[in-house]
C-alpha positions as CSV (number, residue, x, y, z in Angstrom):
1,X,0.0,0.0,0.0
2,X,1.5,3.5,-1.3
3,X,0.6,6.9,-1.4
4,X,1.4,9.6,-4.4
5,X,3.8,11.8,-4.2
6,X,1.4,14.7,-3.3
7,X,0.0,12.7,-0.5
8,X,2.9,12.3,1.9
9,X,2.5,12.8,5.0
10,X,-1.4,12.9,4.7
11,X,-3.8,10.6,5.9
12,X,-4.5,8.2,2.6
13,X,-6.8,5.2,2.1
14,X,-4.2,2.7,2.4
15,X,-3.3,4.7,5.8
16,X,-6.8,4.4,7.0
17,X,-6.5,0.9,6.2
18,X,-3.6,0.4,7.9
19,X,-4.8,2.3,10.7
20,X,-7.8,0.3,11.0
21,X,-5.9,-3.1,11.4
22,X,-3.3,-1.3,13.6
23,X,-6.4,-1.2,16.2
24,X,-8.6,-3.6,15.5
25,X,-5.3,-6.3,16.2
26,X,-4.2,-4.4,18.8
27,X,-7.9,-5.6,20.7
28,X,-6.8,-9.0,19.2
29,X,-3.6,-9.0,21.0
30,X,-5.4,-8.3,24.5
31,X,-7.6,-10.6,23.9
32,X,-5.5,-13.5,22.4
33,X,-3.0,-12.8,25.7
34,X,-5.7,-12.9,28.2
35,X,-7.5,-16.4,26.6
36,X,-3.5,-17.6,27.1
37,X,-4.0,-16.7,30.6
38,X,-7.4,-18.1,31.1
39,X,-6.9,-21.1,29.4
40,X,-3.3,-22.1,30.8
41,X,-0.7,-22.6,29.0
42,X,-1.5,-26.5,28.5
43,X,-4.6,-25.6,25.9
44,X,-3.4,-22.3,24.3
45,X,-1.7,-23.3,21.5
46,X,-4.3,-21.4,19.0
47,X,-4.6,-18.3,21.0
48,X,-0.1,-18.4,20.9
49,X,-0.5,-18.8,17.5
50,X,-3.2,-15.5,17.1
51,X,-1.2,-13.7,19.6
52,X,1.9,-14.4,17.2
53,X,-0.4,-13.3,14.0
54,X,-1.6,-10.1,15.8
55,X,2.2,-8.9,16.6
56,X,3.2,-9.9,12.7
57,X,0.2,-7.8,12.0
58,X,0.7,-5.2,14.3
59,X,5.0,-4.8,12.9
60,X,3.1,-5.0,9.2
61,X,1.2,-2.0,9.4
62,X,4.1,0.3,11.6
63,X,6.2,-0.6,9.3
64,X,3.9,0.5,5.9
65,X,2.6,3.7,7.5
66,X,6.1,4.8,8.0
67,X,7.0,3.1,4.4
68,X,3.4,5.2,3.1
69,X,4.3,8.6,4.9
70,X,7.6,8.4,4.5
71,X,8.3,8.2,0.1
72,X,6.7,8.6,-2.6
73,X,4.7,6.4,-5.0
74,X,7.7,5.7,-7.0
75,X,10.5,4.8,-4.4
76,X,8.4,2.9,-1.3
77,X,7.5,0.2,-3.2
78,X,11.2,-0.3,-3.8
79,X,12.6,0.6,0.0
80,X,13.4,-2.4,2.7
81,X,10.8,-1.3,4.6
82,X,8.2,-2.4,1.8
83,X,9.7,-5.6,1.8
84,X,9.1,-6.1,5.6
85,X,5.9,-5.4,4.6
86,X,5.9,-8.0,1.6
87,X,7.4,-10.9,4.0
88,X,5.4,-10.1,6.8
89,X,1.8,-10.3,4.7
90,X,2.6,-13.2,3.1
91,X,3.7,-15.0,6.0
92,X,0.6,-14.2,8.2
93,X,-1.5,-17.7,6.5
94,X,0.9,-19.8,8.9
95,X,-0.4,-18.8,12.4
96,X,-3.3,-18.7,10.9
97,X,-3.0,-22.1,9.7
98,X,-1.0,-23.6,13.0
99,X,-4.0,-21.9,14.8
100,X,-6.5,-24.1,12.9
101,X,-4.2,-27.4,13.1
102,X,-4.5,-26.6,16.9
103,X,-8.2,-26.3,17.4
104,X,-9.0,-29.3,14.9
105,X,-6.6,-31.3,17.7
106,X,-8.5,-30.0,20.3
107,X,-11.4,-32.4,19.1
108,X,-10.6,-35.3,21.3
109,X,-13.2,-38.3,20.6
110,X,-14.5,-37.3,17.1
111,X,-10.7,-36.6,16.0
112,X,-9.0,-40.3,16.6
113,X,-5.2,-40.7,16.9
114,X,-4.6,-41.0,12.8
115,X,-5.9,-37.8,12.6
116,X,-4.1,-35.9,15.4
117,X,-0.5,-37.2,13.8
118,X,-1.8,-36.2,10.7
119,X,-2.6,-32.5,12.1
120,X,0.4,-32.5,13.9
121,X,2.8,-33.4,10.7
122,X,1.0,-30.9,8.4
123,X,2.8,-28.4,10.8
124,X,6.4,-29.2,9.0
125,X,4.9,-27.9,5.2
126,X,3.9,-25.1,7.2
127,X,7.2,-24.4,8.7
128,X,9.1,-24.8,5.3
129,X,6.6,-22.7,3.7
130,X,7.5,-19.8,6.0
131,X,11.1,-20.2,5.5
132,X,10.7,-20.1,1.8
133,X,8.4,-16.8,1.9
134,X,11.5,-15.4,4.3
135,X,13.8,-16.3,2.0
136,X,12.0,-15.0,-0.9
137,X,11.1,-12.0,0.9
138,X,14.9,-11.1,1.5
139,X,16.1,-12.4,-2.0
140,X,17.7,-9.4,-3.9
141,X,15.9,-10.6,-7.3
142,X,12.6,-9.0,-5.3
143,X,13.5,-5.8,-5.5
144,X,15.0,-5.8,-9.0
145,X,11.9,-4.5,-10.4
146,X,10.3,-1.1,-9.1
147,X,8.4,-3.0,-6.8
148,X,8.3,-6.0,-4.7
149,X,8.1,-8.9,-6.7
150,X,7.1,-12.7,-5.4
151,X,10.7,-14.6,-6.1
152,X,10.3,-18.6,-7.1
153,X,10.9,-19.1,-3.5
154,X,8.1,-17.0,-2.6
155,X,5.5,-19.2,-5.2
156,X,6.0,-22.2,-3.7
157,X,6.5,-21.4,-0.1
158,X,2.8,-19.9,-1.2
159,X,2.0,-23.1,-3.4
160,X,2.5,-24.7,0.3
161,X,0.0,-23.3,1.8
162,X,-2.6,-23.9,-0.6
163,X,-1.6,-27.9,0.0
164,X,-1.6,-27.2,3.7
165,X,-5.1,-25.6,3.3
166,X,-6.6,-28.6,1.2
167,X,-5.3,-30.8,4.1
168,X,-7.4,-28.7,6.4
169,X,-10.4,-29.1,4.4
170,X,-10.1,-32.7,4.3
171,X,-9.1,-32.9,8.0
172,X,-12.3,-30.7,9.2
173,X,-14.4,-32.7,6.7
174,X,-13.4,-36.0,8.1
175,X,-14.0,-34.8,12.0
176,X,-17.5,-33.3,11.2
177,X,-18.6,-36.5,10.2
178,X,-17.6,-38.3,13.6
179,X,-19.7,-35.4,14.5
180,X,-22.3,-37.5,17.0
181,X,-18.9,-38.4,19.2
182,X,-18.2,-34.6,20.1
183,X,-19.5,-33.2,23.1
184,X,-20.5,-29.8,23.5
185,X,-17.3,-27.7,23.3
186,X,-16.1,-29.7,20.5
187,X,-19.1,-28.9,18.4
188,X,-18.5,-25.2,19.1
189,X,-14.6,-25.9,18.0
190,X,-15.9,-27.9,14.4
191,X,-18.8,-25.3,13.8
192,X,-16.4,-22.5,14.1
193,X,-14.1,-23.9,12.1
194,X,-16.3,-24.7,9.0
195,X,-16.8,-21.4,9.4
196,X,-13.8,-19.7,9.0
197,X,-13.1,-22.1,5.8
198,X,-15.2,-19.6,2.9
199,X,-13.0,-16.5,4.5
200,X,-9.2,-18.8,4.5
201,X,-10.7,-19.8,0.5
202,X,-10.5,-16.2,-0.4
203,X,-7.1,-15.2,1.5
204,X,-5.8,-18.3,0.0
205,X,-6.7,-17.4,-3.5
206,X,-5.9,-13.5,-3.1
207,X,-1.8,-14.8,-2.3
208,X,-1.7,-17.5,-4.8
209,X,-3.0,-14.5,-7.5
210,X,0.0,-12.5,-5.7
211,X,2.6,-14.4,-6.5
212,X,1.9,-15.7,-10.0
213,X,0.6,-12.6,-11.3
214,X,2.7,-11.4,-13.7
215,X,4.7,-7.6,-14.6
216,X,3.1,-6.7,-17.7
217,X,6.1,-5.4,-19.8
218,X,5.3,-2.3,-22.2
219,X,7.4,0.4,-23.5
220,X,6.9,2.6,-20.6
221,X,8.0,0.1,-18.1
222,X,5.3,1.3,-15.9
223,X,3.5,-2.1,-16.4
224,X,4.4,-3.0,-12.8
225,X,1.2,-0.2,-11.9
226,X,-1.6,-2.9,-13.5
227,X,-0.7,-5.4,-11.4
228,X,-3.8,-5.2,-9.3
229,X,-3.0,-8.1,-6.7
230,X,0.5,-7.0,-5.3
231,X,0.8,-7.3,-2.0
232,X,2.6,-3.5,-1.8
233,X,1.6,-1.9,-5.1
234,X,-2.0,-3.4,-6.0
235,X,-5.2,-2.6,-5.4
236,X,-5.8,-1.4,-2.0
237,X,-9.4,-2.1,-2.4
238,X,-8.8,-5.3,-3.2
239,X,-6.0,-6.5,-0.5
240,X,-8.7,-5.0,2.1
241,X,-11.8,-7.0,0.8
242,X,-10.1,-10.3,0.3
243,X,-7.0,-10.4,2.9
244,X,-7.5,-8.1,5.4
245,X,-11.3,-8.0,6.4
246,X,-11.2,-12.2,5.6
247,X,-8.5,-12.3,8.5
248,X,-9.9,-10.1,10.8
249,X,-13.4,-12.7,10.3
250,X,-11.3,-15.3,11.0
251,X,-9.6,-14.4,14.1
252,X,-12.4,-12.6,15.6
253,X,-14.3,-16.1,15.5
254,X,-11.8,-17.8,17.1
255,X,-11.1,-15.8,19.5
256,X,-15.0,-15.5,20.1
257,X,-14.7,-18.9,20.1
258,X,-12.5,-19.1,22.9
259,X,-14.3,-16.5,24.9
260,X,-17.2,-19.3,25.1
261,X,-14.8,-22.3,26.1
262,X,-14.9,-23.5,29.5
263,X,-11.5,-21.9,32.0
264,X,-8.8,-24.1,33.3
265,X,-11.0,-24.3,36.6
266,X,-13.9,-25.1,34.8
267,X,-12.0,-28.0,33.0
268,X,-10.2,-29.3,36.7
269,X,-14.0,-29.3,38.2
270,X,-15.3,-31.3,35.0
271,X,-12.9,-34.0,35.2
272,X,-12.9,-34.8,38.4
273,X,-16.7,-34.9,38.0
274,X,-16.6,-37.1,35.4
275,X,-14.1,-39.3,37.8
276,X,-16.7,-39.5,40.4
277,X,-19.0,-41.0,38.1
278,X,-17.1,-43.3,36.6
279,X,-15.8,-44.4,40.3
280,X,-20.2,-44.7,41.1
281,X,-20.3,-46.8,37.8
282,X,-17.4,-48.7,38.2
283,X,-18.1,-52.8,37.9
284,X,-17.5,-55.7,40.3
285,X,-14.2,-56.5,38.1
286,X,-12.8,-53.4,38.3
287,X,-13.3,-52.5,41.8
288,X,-11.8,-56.5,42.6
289,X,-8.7,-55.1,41.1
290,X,-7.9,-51.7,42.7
291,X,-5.7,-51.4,45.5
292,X,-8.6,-51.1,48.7
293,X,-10.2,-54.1,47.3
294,X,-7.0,-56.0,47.8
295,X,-6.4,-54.1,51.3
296,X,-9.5,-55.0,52.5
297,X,-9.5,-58.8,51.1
298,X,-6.0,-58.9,52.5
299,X,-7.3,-57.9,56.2
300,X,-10.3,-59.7,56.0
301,X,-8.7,-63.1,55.6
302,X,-6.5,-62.2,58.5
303,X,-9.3,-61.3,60.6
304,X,-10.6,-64.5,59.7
305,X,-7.7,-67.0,60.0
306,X,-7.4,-65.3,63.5
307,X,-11.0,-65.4,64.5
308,X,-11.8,-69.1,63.4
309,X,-9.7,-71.2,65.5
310,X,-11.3,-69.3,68.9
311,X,-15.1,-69.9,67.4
312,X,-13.6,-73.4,66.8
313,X,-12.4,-74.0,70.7
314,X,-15.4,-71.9,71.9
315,X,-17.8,-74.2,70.5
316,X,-15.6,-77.6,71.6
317,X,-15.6,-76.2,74.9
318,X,-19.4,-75.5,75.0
319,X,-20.1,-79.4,73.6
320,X,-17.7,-80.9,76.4
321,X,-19.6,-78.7,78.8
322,X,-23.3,-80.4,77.6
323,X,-21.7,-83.3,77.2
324,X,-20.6,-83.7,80.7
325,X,-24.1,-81.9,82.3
326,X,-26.1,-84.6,80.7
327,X,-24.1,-86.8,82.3
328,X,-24.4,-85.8,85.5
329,X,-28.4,-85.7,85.1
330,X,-29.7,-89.0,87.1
């Protein structure tokens, strides 16, 4: 996002844009921070993740408004600062994606063990991808152009995510089905992520059409201005309707979403709730095995390998004793 050289310093619509985001992940951030608090540090792996996104987002847009109020059209695309932003964009689908991974492995019963190693792996084409859109990012052959330009590095650290994405999809699709095993919070967790899919479909798309969207070359060699899906020079309009409002969607539900899960306390009381039960419903078989049972089996034949031999004398003594009185009766 760029302003014209008559603009600097002003406040522009990719300023108000940026402006915008600056507060509305800045709320994100409190919130994300305090669900890490509430939830313990044990289940918070998707609010890390959004806590991580909203600091990316929050560097992002410092770094374009200075970028946007600092040069002109013609030199910010081109400046390191730009390319920050570049990286920093682009890289923002992989806590978004690690956030979802997290929440889909939340879903204990309907989930099943396949699945979670399956969730858990799809983390590694994740982590290359961000590595590749660094590299990419920070490739001299970016900035060759007069503005920021996705390197092959970039495409398929991108081309990545889209695989990563379809593994989602088939990952959520294969949980909702097991649908009727999921209690109550893992409903939430499964409706909230089927929800967020349509808005990650549109961010996805909007980053593959950045980085193989191609510099129209003319005789003006101003053909770098058509290229509407840029991530610094395109369409402003566009970048906000299908990247930036389709992120803030998809946070704000999770984060909504965590706002209705039960607290660390709440999960403590639960379980050992649903211990009690299970120790009221707990068969014959079971309870013969558990340590008490033993105790108390173990003390009762002592008791009675004690006890036995004086019932035993008691009751040859009171035989002998009518024995001998009926023989003594004339």
């Amino acid at each position: 996002m760029v302003t014209s050289q008559s603009e600097v310093g002003l406040i522009t619509y990719p300023a108000t844009v940026n402006i915008a985001t600056l507060a509305v992940f800045f709320v994100y951030l409190i919130i994300s921070i305090w669900l890490i608090i509430r939830q313990g540090l044990g289940r918070s792996s998707p609010w890390i993740w959004l806590t991580l996104l909203s600091i990316c987002r929050l560097t992002q847009v410092s770094l374009d408004l200075a970028a946007t109020t600092m040069f002109p059209k013609g030199e910010a695309s081109n400046t390191s600062l730009e390319s920050g932003v570049a990286i920093l964009t682009t890289m923002g689908l992989t806590p978004l994606f690690m956030a979802t991974s997290s929440l889909l492995n939340a879903t204990t019963r309907p989930k099943g063990r396949r699945m979670q190693w399956i969730l858990l792996m799809v983390h590694i084409p994740l982590i290359i991808s961000f590595i590749l859109i660094v590299a990419g990012g920070i490739d001299p052959d970016s900035r060759d152009g007069p503005t920021f330009a996705a390197t092959e590095a970039t495409k398929a650290g991108v081309s990545l995510y889209l695989a990563c994405f379809l593994v989602l999809i088939w990952s959520t699709t294969v949980i909702s089905a097991r649908l009727y095993l999921a209690d109550r919070d893992e409903v939430r967790i499964l409706t909230t992520v089927v929800m967020s899919l349509p808005f990650f479909v549109v961010d996805v798309v909007y980053m593959m059409c950045f980085a193989f969207e191609r510099w129209r070359v003319n005789s003006g060699n101003d053909g770098w201005q058509s290229m509407r899906f840029n991530v610094i020079s395109g369409s402003v309009t566009l970048q906000l309707c299908m990247q930036v409002i389709m992120e803030w969607v998809i946070v704000g539900l999770y984060l909504g979403l965590g706002l209705e899960l039960p607290t660390k306390a709440v999960r403590l009381r639960r379980q050992i709730e649903d211990q009690m039960d299970q120790a009221r419903n707990i068969d014959v078989d079971a309870w013969q095995e558990t340590l008490l049972w033993k105790l108390h089996d173990g003390v009762s034949r002592l008791v009675a390998a004690m006890i036995m031999p004086a019932l035993q004398f008691a009751h040859w003594m009171l035989g002998k004793i009518l024995r001998s009185g009926q023989q003594n009766t004339p």
